[in-house]
Phi, psi and omega in degrees: 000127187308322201274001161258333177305316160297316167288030194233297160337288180272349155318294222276342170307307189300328158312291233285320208251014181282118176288143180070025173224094163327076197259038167247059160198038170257126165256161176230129133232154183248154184240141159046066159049052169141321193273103160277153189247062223274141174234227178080202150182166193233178211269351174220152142017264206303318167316314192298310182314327184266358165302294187290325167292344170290319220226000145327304208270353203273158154263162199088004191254110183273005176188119164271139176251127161254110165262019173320111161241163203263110212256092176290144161330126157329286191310000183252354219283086198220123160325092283278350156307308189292334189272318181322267177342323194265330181323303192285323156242044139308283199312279165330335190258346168266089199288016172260358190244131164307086220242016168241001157263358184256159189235130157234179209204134167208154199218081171040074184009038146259139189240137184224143188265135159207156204164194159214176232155110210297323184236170199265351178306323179306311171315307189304305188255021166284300177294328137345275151032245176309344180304297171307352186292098190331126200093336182276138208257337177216161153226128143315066227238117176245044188266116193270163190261126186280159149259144174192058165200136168322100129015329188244354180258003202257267210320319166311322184301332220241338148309313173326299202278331194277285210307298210317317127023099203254348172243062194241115153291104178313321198297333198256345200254131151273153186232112156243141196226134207209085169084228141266036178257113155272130186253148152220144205239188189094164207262151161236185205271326205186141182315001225234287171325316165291326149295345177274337175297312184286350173305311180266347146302329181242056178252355181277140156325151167051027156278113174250007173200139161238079159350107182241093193238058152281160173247192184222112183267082164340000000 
């Protein structure tokens, strides 16, 4: 199909021109109009992560599986003590994070977070944190959303947060809101535009889950 074929194109451009990601043992393939498919693998972590966030940002792409695995380098290599040790002080050195509500746990250097923690940017940037750490080949992050905001009071919040949103069409995203779950429905222009929607549902307090059942309007 011509229009994957192009988006094959820019995938693999965008790899080539991503600074700090070694992409020469990454494959692509696109699925279903729009789903990309990365395997292959790189020597750390943090490549896998800037892999999948560079082919985010390309448009028309409307879901990445990242299937990447992470080959560590000898020199990146550490021991599942020395990451436990530098996580909590990642975590302690970050004055967004609650870092005495959190747990952390590794296992031949996957590492996983848990706790509970009032907003999800927190959650977001506790694993932000640890991502980046020498040894760690994955993170888990199961660190829960405390609720604290009325249910019926979630949904107004989060139209709010869209219009103010200047690259949201407010007009197009619907909110049904089921407890702390929020779902959103409705067509938006671009993978871009839909993350920026799910960003701002879950910038609301007590959102412990975001549904995304938009469509990308073609």
């Amino acid at each position: 199909m011509v229009v994957d074929n192009k988006l094959y194109g820019w995938v693999v451009e965008k790899l080539n021109f991503e600074p700090g990601l070694d992409e020469t043992n990454i494959t692509v393939s696109i699925k279903d109009e729009g789903i990309v498919v990365l395997g292959g693998y790189v020597r750390s972590y943090v490549e896998k992560r800037l892999a999948e966030k560079a082919i985010e940002r390309i448009e028309n792409v409307r879901g990445v599986a990242n299937e990447i695995t992470v080959d560590l380098l000898a020199s990146y290599k550490r021991n599942d003590a020395e990451i436990v040790k530098a996580a909590l002080h990642a975590l302690e050195w970050n004055l967004l994070i609650p870092h005495k509500d959190i747990k952390v746990a590794v296992d031949n250097g996957h590492l996983t977070l848990s706790g509970k923690v009032s907003y999800n940017y927190q959650r977001d940037r506790a694993q932000k944190a640890v991502s980046d750490l020498y040894g760690v080949t994955y993170v888990t992050n199961n660190i829960e959303i405390k609720p604290e905001i009325k249910p019926e009071d979630v949904k107004n919040k989060i139209i709010s947060e869209f219009e103010r949103n200047a690259r949201i069409d407010a007009n197009n995203v619907k909110v049904e809101v089921d407890g702390d779950k929020v779902i959103l429905k409705g067509k938006v222009k671009n993978f871009d535009e839909a993350r920026e929607a799910r960003q701002a549902a879950w910038s609301i307090p007590g959102i412990a889950s975001v549904v995304d059942n938009m469509t990308i309007n073609w």
